[in-house]
Backbone as JSON Lines, residues from 0, in Angstrom:
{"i":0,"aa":"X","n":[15.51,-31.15,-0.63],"ca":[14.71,-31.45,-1.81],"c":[15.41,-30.88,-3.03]}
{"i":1,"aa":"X","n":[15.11,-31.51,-3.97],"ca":[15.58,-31.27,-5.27],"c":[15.1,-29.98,-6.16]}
{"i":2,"aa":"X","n":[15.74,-29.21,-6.46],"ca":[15.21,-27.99,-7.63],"c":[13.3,-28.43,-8.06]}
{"i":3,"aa":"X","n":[13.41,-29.47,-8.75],"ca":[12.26,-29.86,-9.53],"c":[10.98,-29.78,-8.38]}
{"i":4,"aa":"X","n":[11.18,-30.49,-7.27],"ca":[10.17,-30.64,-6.3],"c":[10.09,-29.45,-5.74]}
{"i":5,"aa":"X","n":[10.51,-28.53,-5.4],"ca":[11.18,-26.92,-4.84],"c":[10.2,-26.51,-5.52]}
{"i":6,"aa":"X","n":[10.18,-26.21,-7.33],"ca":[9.39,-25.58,-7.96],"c":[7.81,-25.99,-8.2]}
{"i":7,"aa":"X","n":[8.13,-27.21,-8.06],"ca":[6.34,-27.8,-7.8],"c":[5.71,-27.3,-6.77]}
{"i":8,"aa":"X","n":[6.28,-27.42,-5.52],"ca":[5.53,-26.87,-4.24],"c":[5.19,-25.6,-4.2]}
{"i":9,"aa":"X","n":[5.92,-24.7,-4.77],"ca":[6.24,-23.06,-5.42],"c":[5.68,-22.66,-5.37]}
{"i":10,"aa":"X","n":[5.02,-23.74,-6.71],"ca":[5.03,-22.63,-7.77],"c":[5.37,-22.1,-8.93]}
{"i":11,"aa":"X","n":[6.82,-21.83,-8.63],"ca":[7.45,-21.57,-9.28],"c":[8.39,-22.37,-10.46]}
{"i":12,"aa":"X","n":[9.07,-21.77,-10.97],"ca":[9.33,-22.52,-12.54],"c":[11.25,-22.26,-11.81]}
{"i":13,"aa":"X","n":[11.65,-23.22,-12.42],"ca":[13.33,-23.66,-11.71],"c":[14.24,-22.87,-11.97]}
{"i":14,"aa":"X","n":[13.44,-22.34,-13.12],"ca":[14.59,-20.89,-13.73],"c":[14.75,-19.91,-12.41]}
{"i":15,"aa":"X","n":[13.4,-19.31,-12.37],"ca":[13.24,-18.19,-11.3],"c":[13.55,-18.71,-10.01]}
{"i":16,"aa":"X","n":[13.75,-20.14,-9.69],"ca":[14.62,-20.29,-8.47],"c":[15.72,-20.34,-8.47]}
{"i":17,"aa":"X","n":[16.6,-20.38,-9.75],"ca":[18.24,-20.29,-9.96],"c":[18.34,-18.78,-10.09]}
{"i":18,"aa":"X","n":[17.68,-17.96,-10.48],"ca":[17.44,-16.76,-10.77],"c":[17.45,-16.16,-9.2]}
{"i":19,"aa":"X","n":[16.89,-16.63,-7.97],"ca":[16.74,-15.69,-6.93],"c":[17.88,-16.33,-5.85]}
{"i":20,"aa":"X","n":[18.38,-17.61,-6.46],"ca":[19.34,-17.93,-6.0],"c":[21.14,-17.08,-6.41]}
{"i":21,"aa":"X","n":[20.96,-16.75,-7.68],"ca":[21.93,-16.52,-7.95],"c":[22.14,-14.66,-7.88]}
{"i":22,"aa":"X","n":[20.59,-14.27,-7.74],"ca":[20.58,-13.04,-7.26],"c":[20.81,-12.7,-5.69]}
{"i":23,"aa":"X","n":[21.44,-14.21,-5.12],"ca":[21.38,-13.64,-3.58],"c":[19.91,-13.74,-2.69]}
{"i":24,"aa":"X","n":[18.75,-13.67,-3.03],"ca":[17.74,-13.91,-2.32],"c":[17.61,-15.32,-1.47]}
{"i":25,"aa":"X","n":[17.98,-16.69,-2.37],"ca":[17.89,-17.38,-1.55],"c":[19.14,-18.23,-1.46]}
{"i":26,"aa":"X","n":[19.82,-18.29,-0.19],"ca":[20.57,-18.72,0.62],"c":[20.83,-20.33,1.06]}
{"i":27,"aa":"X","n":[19.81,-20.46,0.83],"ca":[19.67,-22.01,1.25],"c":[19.72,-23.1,0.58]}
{"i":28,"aa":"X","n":[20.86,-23.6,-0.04],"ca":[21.48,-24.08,-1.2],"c":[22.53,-24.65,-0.66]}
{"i":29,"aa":"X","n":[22.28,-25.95,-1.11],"ca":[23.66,-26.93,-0.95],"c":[23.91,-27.41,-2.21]}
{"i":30,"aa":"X","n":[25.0,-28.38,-2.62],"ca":[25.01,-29.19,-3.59],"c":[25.22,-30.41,-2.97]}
{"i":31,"aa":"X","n":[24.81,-31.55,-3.84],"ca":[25.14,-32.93,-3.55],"c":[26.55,-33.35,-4.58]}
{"i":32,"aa":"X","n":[26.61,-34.07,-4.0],"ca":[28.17,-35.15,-4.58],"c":[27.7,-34.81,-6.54]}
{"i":33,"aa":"X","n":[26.82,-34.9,-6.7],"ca":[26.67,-35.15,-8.17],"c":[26.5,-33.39,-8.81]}
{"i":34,"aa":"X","n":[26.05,-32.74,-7.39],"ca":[25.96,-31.02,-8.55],"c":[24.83,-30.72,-8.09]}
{"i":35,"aa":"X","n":[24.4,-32.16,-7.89],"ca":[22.84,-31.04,-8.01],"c":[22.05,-30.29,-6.73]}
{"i":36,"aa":"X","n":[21.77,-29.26,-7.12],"ca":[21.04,-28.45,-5.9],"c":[19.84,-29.17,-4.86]}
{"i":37,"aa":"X","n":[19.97,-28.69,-3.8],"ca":[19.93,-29.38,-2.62],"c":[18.84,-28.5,-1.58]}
{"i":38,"aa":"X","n":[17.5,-28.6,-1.48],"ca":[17.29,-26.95,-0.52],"c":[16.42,-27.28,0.78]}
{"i":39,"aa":"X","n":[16.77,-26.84,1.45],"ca":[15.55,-27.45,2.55],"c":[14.77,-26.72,3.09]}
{"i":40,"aa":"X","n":[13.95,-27.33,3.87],"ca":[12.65,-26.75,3.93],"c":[12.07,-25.26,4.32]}
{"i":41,"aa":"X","n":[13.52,-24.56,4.27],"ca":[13.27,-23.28,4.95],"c":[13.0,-21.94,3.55]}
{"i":42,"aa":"X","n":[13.81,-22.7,2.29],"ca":[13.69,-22.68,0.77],"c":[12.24,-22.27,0.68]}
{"i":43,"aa":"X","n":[10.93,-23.04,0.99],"ca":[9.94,-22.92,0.46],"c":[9.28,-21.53,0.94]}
{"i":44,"aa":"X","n":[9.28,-21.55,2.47],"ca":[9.01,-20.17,2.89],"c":[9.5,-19.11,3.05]}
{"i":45,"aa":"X","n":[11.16,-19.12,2.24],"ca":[11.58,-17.8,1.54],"c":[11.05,-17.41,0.31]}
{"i":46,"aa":"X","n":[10.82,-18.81,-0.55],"ca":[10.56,-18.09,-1.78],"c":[8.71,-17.78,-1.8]}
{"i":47,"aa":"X","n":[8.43,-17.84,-0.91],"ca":[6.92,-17.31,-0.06],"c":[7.05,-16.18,0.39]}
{"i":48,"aa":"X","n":[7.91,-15.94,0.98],"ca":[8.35,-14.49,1.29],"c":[8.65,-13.5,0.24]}
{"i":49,"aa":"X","n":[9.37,-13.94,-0.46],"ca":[10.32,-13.02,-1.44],"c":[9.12,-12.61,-2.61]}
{"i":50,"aa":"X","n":[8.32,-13.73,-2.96],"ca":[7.2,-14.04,-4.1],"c":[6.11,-12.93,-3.71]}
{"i":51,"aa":"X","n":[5.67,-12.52,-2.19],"ca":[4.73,-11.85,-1.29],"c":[5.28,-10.52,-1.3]}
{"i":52,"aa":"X","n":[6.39,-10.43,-0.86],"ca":[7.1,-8.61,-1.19],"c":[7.04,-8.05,-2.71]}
{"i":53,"aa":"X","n":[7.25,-8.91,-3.63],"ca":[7.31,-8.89,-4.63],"c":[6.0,-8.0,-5.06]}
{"i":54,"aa":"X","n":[5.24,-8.92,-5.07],"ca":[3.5,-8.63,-4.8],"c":[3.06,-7.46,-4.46]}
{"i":55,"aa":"X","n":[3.76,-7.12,-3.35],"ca":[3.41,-5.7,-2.44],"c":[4.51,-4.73,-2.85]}
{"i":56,"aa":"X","n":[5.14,-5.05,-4.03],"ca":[5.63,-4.09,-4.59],"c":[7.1,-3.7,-4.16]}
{"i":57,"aa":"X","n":[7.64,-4.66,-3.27],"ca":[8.7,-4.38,-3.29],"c":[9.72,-5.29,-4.57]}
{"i":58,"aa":"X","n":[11.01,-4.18,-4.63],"ca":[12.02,-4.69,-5.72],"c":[13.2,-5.29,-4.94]}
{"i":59,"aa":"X","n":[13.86,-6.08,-5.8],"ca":[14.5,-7.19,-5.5],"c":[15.49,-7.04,-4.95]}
{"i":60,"aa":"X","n":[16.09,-5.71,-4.86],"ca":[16.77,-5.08,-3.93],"c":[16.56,-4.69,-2.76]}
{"i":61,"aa":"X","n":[15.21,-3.86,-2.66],"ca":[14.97,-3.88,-1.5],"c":[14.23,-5.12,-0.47]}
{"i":62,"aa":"X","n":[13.97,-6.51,-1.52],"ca":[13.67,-6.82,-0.39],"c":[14.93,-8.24,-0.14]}
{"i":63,"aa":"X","n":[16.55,-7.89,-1.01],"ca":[17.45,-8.44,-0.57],"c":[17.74,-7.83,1.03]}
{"i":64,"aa":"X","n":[17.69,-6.57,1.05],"ca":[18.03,-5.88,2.32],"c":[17.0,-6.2,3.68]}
{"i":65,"aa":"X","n":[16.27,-6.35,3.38],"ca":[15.04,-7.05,4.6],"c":[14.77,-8.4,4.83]}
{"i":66,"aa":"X","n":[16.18,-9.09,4.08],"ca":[16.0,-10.64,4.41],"c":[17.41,-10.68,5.71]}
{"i":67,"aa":"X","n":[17.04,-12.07,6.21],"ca":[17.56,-12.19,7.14],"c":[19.04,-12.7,7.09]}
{"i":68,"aa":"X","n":[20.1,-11.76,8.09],"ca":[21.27,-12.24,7.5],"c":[21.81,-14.13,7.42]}
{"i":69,"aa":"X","n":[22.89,-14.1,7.19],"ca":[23.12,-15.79,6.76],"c":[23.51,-16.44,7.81]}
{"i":70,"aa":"X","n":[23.23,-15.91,9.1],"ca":[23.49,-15.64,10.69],"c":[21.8,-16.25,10.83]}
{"i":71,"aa":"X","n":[21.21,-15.69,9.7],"ca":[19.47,-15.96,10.61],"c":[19.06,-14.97,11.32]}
{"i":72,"aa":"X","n":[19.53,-14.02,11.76],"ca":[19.2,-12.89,12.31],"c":[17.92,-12.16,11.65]}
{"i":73,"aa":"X","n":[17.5,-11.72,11.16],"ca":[16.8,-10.73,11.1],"c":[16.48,-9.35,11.38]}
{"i":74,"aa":"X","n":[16.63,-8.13,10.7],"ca":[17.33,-6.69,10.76],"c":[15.97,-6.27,11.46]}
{"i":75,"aa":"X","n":[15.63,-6.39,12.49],"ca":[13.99,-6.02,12.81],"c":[13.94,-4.66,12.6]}
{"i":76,"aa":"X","n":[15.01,-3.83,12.98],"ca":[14.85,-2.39,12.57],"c":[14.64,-1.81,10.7]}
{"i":77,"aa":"X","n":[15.48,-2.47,10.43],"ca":[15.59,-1.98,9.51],"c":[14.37,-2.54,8.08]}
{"i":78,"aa":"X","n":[13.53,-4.14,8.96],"ca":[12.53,-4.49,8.64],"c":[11.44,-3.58,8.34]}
{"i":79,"aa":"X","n":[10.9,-3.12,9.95],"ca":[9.93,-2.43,10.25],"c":[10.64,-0.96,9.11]}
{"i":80,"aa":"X","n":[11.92,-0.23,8.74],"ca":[11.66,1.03,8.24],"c":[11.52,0.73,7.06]}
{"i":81,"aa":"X","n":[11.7,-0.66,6.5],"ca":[11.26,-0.92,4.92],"c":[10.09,-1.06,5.02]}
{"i":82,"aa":"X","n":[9.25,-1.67,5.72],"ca":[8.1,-1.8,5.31],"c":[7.15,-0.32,5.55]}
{"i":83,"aa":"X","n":[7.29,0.55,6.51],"ca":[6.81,1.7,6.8],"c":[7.23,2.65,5.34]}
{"i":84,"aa":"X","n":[8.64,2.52,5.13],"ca":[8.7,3.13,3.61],"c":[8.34,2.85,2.83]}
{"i":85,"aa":"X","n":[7.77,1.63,2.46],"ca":[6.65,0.83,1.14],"c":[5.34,1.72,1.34]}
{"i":86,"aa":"X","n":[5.21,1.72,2.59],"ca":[3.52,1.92,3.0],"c":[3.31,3.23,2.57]}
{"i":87,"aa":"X","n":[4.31,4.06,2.81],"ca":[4.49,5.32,2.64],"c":[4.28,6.14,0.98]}
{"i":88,"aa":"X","n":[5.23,4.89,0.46],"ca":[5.4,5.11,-0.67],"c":[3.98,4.69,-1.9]}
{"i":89,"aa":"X","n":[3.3,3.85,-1.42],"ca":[1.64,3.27,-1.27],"c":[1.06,4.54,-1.36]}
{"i":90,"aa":"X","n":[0.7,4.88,-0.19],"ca":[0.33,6.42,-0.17],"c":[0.15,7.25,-1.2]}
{"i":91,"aa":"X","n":[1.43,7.35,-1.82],"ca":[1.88,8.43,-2.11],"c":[0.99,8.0,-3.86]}
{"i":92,"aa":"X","n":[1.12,7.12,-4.11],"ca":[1.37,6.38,-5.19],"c":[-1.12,6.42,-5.08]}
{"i":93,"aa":"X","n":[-1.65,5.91,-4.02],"ca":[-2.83,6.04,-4.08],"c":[-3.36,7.58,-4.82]}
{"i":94,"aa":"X","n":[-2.55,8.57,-3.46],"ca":[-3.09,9.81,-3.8],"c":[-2.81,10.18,-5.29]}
{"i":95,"aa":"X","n":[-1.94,10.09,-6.25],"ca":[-1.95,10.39,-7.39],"c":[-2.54,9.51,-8.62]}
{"i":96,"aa":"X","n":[-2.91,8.0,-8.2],"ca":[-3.87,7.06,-8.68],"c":[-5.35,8.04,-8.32]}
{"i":97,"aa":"X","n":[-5.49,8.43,-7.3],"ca":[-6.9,8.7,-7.41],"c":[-6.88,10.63,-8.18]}
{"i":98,"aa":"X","n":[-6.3,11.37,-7.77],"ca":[-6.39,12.34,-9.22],"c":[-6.02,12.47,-10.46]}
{"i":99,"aa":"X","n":[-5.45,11.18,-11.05],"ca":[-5.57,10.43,-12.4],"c":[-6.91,10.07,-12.29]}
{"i":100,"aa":"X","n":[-7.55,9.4,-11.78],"ca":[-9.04,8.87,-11.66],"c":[-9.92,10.2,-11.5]}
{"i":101,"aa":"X","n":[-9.56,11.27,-10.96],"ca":[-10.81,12.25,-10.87],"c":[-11.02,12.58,-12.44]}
{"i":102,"aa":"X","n":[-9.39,13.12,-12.81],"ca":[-9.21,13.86,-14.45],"c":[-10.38,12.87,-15.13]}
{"i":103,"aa":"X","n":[-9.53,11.46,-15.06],"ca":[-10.13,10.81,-15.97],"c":[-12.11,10.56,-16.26]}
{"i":104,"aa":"X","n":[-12.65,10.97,-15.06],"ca":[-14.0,11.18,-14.77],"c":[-14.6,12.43,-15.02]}
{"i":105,"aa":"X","n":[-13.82,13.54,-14.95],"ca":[-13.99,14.68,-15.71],"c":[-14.66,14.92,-16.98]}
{"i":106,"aa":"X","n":[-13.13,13.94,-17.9],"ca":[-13.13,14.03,-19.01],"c":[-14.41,13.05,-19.56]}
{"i":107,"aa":"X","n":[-14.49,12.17,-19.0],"ca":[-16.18,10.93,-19.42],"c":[-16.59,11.82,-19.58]}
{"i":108,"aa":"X","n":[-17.25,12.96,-18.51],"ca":[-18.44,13.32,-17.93],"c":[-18.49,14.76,-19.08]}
{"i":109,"aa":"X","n":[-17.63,15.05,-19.37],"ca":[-17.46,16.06,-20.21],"c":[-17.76,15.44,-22.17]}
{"i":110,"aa":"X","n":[-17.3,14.42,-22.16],"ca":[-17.31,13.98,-23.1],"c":[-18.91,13.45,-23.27]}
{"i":111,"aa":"X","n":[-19.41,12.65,-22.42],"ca":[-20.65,12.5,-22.61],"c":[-22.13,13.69,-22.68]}
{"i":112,"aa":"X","n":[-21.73,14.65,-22.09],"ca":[-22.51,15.65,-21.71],"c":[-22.55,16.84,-23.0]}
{"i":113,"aa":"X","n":[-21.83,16.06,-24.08],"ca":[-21.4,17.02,-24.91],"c":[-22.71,17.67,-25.98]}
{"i":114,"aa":"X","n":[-23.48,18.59,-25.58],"ca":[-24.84,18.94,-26.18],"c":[-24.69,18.48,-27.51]}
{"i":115,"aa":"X","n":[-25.87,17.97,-28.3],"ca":[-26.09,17.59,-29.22],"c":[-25.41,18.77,-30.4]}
{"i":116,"aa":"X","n":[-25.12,18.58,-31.51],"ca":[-24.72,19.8,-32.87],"c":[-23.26,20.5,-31.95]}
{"i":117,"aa":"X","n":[-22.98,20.22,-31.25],"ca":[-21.2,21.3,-31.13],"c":[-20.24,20.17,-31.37]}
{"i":118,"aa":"X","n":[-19.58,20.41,-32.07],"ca":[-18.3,20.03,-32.9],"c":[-17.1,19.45,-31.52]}
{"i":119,"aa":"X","n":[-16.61,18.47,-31.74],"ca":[-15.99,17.75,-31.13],"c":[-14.64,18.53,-30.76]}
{"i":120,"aa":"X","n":[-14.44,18.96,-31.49],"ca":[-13.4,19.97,-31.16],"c":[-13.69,20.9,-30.23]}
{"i":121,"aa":"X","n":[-14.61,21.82,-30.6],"ca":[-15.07,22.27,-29.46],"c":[-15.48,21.72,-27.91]}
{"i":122,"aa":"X","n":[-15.98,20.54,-27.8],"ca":[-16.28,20.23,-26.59],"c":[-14.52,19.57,-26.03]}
{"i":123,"aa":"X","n":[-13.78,19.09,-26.69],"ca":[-12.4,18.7,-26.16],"c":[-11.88,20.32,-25.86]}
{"i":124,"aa":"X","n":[-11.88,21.2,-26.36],"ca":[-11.45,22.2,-25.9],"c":[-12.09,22.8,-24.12]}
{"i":125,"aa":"X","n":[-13.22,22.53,-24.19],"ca":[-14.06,22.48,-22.82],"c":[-13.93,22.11,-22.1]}
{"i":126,"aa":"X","n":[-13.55,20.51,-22.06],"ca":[-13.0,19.16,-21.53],"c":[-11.83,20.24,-20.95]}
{"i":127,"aa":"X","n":[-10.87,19.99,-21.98],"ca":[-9.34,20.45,-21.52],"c":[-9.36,21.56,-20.63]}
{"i":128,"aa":"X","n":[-10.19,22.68,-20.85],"ca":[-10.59,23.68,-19.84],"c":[-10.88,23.48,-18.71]}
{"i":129,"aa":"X","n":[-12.29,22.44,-18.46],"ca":[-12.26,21.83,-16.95],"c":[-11.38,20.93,-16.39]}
{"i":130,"aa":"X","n":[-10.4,20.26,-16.97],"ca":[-9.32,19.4,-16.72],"c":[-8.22,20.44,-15.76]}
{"i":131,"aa":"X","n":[-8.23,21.66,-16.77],"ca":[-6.94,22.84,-16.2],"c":[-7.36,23.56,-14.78]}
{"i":132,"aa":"X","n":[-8.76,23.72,-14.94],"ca":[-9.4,24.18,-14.09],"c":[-9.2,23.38,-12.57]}
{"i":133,"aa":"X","n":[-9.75,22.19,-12.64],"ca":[-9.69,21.09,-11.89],"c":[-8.32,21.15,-11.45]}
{"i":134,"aa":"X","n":[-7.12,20.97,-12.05],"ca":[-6.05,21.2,-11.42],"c":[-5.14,21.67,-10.65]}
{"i":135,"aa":"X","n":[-5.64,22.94,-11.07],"ca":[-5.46,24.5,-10.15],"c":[-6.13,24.69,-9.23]}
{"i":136,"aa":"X","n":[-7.69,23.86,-8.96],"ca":[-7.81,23.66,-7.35],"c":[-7.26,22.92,-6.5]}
């Protein structure tokens, strides 16, 4: 199939398929007598693949390394330790999303609670106090 029909089925826009073509992601590229790019049907469910890692946060490097060699093979080892290192890295990435989210509930709760007549300054100084506080547990 032709570039144009490639990107219809996609999705995607023809740039970002010359783009993951010429970055090495996708492999499956011929030319015809006239030039023009050529891809078959195995095209659509790489750039399904590649579009899905993407998603889940992997970069375009790492998920050049977890594609399958030009053999067709597939690195199953080295599959499974990329994806266990994403997951990992997920993790890691939740636990400090969610004590950004505590601070940030702190500070509401501090900010709203702020007794009527004390000076804004003063209650951000309070805030910032239970913020430091909070931390150090």
């Amino acid at each position: 199939m032709k570039i144009g029909e490639l990107a219809k089925r996609s999705g995607l826009s023809a740039s970002r398929i010359r783009f993951y073509e010429s970055s090495g992601l996708l492999s499956t590229v011929e030319r015809t007598g006239n030039g023009y790019r050529s891809y078959d049907a195995d095209a659509l469910w790489m750039l399904e693949l590649i579009t899905g890692a993407q998603r889940a946060g992997f970069s375009l490097d790492e998920i050049r390394s977890l594609l399958p060699t030009s053999g067709g093979a597939w690195p199953q080892e080295e599959l499974l330790a990329g994806l266990r290192r994403k997951v990992a890295e997920i993790e890691v990435l939740q636990e400090r999303l969610a004590r950004n989210k505590a601070q940030l509930l702190v500070a509401i709760e501090g900010i709203e609670s702020r007794p009527q007549g004390q000076a804004c300054s003063e209650n951000a100084q309070q805030v910032l106090e239970r913020l430091r506080s909070k931390q150090k547990a």
